[in-house]
DSSP file (Angstrom, degrees, kcal/mol; ACC not computed):
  #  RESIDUE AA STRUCTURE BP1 BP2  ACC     N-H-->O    O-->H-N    N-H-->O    O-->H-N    TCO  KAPPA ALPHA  PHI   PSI    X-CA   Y-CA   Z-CA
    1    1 A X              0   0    0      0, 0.0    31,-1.9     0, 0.0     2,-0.3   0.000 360.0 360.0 360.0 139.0  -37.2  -14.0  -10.2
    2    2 A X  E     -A   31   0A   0     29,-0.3    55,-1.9    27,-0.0     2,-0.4  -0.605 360.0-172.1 -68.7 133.7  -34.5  -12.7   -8.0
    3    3 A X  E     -AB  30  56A   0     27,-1.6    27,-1.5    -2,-0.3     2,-0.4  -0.928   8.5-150.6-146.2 129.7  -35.5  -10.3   -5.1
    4    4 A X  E     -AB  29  55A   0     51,-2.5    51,-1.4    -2,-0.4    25,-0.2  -0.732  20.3-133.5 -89.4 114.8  -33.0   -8.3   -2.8
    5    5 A X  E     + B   0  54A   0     23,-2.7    49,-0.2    -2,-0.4    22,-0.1  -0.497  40.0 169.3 -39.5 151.5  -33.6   -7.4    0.5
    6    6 A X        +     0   0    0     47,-1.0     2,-0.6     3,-0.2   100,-0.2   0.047  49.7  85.8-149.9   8.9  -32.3   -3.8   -0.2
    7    7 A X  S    S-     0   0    0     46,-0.3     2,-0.8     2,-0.2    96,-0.1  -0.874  81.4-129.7-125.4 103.8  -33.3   -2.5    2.8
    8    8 A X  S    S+     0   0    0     94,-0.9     2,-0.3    -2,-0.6    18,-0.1   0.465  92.0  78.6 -84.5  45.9  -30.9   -2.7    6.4
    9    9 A X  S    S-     0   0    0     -2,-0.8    -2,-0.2    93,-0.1    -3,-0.2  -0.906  92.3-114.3-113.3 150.4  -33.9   -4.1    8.2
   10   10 A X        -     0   0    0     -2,-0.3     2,-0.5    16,-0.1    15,-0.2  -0.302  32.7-165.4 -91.2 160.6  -35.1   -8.1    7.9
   11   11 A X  E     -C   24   0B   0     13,-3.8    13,-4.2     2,-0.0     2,-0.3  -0.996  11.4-178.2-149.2 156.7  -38.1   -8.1    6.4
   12   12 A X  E     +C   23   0B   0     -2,-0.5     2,-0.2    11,-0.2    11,-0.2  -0.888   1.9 178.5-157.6 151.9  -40.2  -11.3    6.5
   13   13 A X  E     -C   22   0B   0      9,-1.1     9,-1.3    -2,-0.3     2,-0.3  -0.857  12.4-149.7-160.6 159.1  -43.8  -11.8    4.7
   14   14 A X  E     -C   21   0B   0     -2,-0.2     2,-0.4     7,-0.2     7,-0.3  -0.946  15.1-171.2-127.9 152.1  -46.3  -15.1    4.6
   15   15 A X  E   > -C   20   0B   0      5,-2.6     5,-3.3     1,-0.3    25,-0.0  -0.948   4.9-173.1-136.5 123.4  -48.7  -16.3    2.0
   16   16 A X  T > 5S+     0   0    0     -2,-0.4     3,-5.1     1,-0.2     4,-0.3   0.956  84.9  72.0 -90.9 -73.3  -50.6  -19.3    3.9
   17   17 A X  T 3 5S+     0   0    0      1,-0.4    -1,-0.2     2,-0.2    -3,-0.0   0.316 111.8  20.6  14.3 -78.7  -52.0  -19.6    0.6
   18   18 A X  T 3 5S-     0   0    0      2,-0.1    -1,-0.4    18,-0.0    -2,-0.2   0.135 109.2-119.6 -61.7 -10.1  -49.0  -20.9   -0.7
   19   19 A X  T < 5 +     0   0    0     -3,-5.1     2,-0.3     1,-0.2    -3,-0.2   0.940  65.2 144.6   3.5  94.4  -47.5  -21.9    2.5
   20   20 A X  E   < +C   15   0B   0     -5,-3.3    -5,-2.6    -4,-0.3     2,-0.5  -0.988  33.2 177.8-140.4 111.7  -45.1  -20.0    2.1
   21   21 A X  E     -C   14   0B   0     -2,-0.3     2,-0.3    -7,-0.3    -7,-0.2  -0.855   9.7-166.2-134.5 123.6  -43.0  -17.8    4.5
   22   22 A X  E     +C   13   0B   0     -9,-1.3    -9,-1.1    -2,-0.5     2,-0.3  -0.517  11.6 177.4 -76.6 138.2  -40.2  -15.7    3.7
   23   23 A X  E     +C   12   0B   0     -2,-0.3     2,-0.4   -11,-0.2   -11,-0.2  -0.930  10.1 179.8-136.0 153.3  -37.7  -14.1    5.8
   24   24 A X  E     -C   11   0B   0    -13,-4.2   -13,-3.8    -2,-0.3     2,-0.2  -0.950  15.4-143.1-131.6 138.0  -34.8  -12.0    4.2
   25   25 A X    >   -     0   0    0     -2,-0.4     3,-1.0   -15,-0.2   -20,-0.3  -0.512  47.8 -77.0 -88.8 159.2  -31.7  -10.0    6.0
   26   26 A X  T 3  S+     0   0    0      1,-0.3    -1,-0.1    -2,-0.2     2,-0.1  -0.550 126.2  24.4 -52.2 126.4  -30.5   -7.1    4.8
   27   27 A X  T 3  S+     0   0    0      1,-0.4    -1,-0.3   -22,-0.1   -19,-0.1  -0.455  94.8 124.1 140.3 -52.6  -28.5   -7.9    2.1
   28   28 A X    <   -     0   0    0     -3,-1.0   -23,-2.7   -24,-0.1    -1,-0.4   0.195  38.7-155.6 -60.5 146.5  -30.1  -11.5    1.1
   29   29 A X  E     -A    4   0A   0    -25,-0.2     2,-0.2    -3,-0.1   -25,-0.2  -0.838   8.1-170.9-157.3 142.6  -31.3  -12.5   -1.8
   30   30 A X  E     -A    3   0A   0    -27,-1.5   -27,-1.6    -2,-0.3     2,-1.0  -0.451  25.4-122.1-108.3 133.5  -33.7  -15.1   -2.8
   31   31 A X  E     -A    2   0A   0     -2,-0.2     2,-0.3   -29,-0.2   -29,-0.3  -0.693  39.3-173.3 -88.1  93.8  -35.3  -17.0   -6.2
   32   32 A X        -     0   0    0    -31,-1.9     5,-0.0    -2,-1.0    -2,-0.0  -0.782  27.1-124.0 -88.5 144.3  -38.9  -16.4   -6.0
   33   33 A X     >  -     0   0    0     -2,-0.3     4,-2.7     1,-0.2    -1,-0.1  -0.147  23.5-125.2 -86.3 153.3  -41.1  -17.9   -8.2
   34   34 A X  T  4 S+     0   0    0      1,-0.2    -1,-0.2     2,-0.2    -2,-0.0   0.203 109.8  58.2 -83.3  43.2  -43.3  -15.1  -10.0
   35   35 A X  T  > S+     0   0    0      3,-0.1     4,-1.1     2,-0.1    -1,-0.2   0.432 106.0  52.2-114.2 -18.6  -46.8  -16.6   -8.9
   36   36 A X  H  > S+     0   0    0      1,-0.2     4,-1.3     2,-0.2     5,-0.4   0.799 115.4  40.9 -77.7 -11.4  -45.5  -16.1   -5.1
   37   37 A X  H  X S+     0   0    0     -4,-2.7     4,-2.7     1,-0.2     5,-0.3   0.923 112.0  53.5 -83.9 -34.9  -44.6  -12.2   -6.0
   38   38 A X  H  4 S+     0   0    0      1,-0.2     4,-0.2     2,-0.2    -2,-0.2   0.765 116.0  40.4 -91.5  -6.6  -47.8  -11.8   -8.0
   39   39 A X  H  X S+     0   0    0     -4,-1.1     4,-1.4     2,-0.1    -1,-0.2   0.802 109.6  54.1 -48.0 -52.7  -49.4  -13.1   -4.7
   40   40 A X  H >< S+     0   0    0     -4,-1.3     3,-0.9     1,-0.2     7,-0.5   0.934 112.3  52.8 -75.7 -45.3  -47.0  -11.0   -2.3
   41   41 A X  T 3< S+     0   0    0     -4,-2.7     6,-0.4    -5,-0.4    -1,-0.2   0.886 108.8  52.5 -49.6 -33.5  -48.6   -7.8   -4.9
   42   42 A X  T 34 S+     0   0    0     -5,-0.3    -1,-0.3    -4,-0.2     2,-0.3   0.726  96.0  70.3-100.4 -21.7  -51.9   -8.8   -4.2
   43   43 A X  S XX S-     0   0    0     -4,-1.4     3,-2.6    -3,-0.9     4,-0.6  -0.552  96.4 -66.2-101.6 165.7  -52.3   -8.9   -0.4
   44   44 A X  T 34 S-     0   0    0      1,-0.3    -1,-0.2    -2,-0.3    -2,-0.1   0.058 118.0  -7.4 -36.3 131.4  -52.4   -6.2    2.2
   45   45 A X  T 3> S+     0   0    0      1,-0.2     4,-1.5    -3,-0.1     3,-0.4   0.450  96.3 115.1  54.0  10.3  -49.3   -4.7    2.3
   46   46 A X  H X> S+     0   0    0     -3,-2.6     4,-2.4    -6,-0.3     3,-0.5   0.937  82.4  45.3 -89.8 -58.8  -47.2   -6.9    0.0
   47   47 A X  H 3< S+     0   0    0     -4,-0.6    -1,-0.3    -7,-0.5    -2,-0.1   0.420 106.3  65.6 -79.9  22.3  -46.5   -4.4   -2.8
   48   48 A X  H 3> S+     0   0    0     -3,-0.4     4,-2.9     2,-0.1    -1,-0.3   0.731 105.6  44.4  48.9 -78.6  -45.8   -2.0    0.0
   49   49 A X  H <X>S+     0   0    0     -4,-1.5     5,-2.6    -3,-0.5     4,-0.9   0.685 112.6  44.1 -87.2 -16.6  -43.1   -4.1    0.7
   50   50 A X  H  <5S+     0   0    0     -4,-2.4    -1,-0.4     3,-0.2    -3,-0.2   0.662 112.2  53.6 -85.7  -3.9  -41.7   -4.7   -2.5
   51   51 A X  H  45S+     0   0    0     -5,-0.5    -2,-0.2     1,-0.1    51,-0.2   0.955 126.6  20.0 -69.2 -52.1  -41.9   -1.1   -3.6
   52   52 A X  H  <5S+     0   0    0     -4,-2.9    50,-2.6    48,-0.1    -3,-0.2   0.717 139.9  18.2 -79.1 -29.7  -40.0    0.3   -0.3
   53   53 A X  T  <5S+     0   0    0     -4,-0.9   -47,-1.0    -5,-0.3   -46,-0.3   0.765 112.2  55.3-137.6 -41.7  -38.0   -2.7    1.1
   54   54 A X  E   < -B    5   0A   0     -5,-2.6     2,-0.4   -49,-0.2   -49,-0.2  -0.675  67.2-143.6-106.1 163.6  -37.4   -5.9   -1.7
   55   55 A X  E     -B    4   0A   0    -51,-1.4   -51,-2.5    -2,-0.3     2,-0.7  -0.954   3.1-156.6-119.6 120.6  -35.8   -5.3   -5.3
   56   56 A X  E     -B    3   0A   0     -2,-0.4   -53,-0.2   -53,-0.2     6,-0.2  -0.957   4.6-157.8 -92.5 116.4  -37.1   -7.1   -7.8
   57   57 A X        +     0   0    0    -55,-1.9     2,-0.9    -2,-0.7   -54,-0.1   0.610  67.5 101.5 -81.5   7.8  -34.4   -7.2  -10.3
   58   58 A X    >   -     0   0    0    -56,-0.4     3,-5.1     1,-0.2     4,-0.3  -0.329  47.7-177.0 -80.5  45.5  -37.2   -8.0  -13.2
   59   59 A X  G >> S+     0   0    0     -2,-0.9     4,-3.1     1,-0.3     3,-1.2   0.567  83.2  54.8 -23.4 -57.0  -37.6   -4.7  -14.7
   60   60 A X  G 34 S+     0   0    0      1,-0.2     4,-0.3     2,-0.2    -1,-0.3   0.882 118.8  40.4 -37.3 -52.2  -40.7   -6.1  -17.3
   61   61 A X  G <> S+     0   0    0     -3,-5.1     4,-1.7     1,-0.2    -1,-0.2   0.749 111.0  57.3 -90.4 -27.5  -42.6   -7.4  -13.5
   62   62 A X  H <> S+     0   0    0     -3,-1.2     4,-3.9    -4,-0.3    -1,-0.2   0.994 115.7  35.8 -80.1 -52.7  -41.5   -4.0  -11.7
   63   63 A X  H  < S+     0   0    0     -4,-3.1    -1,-0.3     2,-0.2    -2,-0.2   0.464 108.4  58.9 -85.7  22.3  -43.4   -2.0  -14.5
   64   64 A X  H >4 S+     0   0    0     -4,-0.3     3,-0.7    -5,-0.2    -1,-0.2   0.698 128.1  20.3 -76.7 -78.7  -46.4   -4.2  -15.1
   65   65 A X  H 3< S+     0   0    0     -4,-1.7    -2,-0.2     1,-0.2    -3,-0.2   0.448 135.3  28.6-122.9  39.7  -46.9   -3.5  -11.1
   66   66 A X  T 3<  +     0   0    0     -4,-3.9     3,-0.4    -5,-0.1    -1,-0.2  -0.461  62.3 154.6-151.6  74.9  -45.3   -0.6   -9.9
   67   67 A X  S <  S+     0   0    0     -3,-0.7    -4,-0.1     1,-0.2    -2,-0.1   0.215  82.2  60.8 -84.3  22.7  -45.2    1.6  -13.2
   68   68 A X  S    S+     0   0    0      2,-0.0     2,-0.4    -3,-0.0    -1,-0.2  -0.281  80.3 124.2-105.0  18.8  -45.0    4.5  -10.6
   69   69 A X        -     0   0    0     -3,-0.4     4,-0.1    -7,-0.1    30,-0.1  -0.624  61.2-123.0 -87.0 138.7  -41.5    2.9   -9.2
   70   70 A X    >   -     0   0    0     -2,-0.4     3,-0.7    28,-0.2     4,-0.2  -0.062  19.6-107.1 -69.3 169.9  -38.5    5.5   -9.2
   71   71 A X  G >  S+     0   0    0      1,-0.2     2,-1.5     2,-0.1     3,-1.3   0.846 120.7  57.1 -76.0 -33.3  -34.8    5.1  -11.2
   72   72 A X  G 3  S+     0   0    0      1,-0.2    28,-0.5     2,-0.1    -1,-0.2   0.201  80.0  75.7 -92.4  54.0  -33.5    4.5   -7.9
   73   73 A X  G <  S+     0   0    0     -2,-1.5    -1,-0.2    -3,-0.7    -2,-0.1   0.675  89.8  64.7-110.7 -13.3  -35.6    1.7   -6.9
   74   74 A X  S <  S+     0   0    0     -3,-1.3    -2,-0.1    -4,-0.2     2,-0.1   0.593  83.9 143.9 -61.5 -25.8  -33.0   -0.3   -9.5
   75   75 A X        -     0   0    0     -4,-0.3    -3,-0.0     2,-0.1    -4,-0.0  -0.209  40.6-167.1 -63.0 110.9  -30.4    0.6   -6.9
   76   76 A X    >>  -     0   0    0     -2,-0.1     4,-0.8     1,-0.0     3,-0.6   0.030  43.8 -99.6 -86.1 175.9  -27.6   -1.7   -6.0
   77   77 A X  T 34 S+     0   0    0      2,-0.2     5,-0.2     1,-0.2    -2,-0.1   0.098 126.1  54.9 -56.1  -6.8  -25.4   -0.6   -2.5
   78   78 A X  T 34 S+     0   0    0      2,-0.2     4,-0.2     3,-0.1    -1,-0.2   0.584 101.5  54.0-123.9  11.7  -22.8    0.9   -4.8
   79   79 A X  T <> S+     0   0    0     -3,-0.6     4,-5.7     2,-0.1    -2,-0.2   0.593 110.6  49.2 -77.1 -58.0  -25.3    3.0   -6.4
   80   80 A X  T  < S+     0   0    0     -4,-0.8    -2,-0.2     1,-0.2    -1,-0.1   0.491 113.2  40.0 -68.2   5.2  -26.0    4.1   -3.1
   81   81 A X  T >> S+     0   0    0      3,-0.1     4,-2.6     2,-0.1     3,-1.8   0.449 107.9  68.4-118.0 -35.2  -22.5    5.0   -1.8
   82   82 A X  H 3>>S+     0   0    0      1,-0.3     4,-2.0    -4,-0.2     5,-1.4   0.951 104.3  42.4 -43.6 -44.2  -21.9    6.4   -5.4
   83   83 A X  H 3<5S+     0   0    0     -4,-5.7    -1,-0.3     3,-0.2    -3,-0.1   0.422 113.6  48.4 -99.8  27.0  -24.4    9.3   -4.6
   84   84 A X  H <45S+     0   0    0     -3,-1.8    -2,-0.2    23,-0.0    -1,-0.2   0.567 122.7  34.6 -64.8 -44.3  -23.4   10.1   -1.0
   85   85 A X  H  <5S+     0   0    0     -4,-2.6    -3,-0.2    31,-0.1    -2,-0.2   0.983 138.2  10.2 -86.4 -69.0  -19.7   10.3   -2.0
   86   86 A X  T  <5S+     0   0    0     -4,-2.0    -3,-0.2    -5,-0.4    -4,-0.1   0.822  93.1 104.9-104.7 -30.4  -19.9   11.8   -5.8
   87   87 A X  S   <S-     0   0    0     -5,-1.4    -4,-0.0     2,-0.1     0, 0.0  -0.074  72.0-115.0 -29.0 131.8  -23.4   13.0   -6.6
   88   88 A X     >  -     0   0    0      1,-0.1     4,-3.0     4,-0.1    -1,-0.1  -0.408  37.0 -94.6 -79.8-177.3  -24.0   16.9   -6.5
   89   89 A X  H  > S+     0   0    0      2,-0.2     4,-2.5     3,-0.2    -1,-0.1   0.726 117.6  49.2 -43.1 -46.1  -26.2   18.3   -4.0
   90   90 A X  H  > S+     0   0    0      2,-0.2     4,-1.5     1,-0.2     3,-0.4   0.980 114.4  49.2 -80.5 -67.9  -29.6   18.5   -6.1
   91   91 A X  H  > S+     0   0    0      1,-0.3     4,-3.0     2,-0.2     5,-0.4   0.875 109.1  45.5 -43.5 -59.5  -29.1   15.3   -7.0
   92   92 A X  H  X S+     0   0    0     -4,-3.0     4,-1.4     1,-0.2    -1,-0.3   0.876 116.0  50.1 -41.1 -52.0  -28.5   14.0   -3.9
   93   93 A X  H  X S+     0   0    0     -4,-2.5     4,-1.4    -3,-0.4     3,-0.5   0.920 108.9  51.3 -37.1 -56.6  -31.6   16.0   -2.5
   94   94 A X  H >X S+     0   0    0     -4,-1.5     4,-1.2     1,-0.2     3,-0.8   0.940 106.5  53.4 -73.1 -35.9  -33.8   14.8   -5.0
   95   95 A X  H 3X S+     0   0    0     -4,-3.0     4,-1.9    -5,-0.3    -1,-0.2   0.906 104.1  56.1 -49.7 -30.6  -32.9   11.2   -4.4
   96   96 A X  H 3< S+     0   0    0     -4,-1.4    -1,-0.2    -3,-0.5    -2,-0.2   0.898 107.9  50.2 -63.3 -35.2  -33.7   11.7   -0.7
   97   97 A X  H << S+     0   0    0     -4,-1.4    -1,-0.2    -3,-0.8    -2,-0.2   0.769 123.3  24.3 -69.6 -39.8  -37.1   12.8   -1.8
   98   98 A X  H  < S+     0   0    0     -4,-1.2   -28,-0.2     2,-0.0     2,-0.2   0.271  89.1 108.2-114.3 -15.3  -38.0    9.6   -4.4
   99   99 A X  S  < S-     0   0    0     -4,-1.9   -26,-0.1    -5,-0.5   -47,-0.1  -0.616  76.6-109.5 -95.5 143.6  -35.9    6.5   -3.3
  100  100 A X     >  -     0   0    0    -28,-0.5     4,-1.7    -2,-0.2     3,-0.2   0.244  33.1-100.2 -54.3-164.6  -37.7    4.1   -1.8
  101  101 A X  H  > S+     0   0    0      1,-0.2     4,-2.0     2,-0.2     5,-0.2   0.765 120.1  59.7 -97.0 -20.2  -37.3    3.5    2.0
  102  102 A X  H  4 S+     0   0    0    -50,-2.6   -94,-0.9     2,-0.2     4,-0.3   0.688 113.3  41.5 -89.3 -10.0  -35.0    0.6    1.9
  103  103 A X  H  > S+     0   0    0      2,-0.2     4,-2.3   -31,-0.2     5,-0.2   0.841 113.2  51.0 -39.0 -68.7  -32.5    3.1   -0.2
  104  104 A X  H  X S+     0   0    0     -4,-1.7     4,-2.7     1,-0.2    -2,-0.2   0.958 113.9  46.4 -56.3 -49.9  -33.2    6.0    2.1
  105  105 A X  H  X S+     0   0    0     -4,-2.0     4,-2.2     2,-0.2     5,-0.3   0.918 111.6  48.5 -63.1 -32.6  -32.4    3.4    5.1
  106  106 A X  H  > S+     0   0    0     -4,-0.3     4,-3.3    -5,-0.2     5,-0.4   0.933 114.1  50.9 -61.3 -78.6  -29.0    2.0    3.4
  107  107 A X  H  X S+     0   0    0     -4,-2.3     4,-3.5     2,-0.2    -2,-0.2   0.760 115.0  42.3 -21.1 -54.3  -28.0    6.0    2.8
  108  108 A X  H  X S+     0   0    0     -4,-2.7     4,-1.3     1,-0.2     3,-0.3   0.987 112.4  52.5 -64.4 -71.6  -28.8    6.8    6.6
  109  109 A X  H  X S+     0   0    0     -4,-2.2     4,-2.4     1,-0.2    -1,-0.2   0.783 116.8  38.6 -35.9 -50.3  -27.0    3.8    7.5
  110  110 A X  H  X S+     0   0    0     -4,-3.3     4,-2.6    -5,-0.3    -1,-0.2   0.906  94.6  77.7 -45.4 -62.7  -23.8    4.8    5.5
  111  111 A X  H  <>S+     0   0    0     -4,-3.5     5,-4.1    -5,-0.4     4,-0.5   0.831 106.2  33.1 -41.8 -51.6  -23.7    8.2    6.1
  112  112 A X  H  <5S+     0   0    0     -4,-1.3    -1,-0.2     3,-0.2    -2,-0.2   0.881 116.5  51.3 -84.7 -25.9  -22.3    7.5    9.5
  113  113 A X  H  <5S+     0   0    0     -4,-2.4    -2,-0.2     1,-0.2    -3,-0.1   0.698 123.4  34.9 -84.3   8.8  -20.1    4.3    8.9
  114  114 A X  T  <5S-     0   0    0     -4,-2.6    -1,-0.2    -5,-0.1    -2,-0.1   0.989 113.6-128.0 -60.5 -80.1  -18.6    5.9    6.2
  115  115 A X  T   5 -     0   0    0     -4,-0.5    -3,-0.2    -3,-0.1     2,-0.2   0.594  10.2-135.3-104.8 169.4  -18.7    8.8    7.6
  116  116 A X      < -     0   0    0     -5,-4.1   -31,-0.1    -2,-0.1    -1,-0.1  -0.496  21.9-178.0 -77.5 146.1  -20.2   11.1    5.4
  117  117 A X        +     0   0    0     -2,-0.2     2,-1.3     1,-0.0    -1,-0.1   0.696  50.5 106.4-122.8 -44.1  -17.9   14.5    5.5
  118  118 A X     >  -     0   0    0      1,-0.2     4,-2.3   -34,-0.1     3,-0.4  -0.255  59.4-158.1 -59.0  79.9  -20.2   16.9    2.8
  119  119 A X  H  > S+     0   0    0     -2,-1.3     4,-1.4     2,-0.3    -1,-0.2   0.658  90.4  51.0 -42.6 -27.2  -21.6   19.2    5.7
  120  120 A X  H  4 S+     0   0    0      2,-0.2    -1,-0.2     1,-0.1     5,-0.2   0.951 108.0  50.2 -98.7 -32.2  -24.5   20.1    3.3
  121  121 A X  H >> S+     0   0    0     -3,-0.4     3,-2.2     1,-0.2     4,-1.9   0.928 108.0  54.3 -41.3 -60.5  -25.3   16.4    2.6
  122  122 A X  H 3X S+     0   0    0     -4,-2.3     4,-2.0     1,-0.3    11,-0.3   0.822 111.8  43.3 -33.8 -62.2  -25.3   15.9    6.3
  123  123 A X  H 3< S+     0   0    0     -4,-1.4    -1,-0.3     2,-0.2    -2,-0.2  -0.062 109.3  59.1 -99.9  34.9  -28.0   18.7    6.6
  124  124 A X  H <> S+     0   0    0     -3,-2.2     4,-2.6     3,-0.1     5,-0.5   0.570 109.9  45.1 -97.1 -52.9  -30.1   17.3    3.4
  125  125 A X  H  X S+     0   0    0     -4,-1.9     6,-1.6     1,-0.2     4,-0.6   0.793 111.7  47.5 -82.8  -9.7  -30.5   14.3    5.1
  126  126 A X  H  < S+     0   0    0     -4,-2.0     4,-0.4    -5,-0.3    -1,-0.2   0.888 119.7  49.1 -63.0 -41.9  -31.5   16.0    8.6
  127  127 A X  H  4 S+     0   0    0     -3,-0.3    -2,-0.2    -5,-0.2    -3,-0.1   0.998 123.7  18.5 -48.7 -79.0  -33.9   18.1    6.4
  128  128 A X  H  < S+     0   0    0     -4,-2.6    -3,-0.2     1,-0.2    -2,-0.1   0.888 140.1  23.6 -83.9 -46.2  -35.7   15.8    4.3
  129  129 A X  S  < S-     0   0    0     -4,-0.6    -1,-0.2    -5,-0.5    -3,-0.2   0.622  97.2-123.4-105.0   8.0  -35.4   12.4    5.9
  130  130 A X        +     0   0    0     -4,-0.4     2,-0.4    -6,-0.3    -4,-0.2   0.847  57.2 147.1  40.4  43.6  -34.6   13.6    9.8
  131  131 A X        -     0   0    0     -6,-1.6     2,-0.6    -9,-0.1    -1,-0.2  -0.739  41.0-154.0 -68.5 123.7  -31.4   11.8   10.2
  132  132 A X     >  +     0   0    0     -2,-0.4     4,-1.0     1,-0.2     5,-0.1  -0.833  14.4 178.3-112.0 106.8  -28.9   13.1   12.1
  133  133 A X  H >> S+     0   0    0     -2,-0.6     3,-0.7   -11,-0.3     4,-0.7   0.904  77.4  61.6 -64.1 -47.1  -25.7   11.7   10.8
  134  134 A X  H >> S+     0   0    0      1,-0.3     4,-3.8     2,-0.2     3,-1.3   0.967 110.9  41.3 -41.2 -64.7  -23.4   13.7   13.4
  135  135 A X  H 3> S+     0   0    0      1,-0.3     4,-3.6     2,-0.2    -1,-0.3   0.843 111.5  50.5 -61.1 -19.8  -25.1   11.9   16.3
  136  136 A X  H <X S+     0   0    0     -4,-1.0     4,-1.0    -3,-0.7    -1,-0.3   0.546 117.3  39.8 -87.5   6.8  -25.2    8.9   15.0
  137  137 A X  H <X S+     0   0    0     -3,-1.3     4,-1.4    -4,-0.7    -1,-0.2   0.756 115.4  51.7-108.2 -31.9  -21.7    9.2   14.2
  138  138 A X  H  X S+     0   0    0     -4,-3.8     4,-1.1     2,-0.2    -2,-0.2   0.943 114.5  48.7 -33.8 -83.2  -21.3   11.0   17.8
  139  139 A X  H >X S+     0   0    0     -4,-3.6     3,-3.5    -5,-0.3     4,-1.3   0.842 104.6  56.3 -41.1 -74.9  -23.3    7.5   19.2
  140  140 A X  H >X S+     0   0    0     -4,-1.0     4,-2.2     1,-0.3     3,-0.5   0.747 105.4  53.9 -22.1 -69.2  -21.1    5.1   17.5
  141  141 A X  H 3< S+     0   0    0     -4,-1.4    -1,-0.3     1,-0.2    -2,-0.2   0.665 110.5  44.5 -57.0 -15.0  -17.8    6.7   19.3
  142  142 A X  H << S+     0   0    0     -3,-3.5    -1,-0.2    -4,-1.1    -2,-0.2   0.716 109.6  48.9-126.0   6.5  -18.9    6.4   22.4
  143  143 A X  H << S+     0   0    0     -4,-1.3    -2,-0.2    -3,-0.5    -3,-0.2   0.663  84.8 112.1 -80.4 -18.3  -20.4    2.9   22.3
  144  144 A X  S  < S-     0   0    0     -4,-2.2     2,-0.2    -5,-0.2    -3,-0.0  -0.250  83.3-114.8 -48.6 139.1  -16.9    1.9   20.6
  145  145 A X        -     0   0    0      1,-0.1     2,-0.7     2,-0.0     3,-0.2  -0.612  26.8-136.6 -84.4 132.9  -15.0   -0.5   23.6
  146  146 A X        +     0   0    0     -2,-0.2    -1,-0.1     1,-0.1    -2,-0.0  -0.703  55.1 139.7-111.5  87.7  -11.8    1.8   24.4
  147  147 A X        +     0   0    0     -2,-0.7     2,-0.5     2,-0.1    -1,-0.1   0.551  35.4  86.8 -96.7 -13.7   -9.4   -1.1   24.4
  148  148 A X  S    S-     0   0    0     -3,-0.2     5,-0.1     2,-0.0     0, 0.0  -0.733  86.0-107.5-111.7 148.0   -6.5    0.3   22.8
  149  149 A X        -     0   0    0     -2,-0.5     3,-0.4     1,-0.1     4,-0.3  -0.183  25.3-138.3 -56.2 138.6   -3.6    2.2   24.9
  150  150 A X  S >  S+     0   0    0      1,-0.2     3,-0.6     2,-0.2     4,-0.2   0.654  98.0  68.9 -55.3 -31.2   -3.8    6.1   24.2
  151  151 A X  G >  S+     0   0    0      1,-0.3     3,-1.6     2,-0.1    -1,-0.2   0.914  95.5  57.4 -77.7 -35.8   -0.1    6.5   24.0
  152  152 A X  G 3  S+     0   0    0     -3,-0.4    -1,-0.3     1,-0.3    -2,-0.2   0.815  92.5  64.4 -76.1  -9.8    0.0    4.3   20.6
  153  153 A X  G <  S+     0   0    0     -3,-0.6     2,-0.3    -4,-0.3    -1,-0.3   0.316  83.9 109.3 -97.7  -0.1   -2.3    6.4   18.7
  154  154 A X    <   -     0   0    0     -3,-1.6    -3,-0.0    -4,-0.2    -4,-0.0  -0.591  53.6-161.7 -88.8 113.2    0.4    9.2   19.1
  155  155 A X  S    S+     0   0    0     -2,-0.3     2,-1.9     1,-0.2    -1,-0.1   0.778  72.0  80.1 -84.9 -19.2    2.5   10.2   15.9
  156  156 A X  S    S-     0   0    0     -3,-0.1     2,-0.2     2,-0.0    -1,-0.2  -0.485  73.0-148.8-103.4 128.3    4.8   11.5   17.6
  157  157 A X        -     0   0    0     -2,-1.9     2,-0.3     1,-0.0    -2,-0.0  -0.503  22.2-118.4 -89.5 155.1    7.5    9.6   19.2
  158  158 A X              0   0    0     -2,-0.2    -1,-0.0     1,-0.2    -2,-0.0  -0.688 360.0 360.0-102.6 138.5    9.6    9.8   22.1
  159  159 A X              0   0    0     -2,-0.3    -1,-0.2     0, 0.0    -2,-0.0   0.122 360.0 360.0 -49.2 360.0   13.7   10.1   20.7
């Protein structure tokens, strides 16, 4: 079965069992066989970490064992820019409320390199997840290297 880091944190699990240890980057994604997920379900913290952080793209396996799992748990990165940019506001709130955490982290993560412009989105996700997109968007500028000359950035030119 395919499962996506989904999450923009690495996320690494072991099953000595199996000797077996994963680790996955944001982004990655792996063929695991389904007796090491139905392992990864069973130990401390394993379905944990596939509910909130891996995508199992195996809808039948997600609702055998996580028939509490959300519609955005399905959620691809262009799912996730789709409802920052076009989603209304209650939608967007209620997703902040029900998507798993490796969603909620992608959003956060977006929201400034985007940047997100929809002043009440900005203050949903300060609300509900305690984000602050301004600063981090704030932070970003002033860790940026200021290598390039002031004078080109200028639309107006000298005659």
């Amino acid at each position: 079965m395919i499962v996506i880091n989904r999450s923009s944190e690495n996320v690494t699990y072991e099953l000595p069992e199996l000797r077996v240890r994963r680790e996955f980057e944001p982004g990655t994604s792996k063929d695991i066989p389904a007796e090491e997920l139905e392992m990864l379900s069973q130990q401390t913290g394993g379905l944990i970490l596939l509910k909130d952080n891996l995508l199992v793209e195996d809808k039948e396996w997600v609702k055998a064992h996580m028939p509490d799992a959300p519609i955005e748990y399905f959620w691809k990165p262009d799912d996730i820019m789709n409802c920052l940019k076009y989603d209304s506001l209650e939608l967007f709130r209620e997703t902040l409320e029900y998507a798993p955490y490796g969603v909620i982290t992608i959003m956060e993560q977006l929201a400034w390199r985007l940047p997100l412009t929809d002043l009440n989105k900005i203050q949903a996700l300060k609300d509900i997840c305690g984000f602050d997109t301004l600063a981090a968007i704030d932070a970003m500028k002033t860790t940026k290297p200021q290598t390039e000359n002031k004078t080109s950035k200028r639309l107006r030119q000298e005659v």
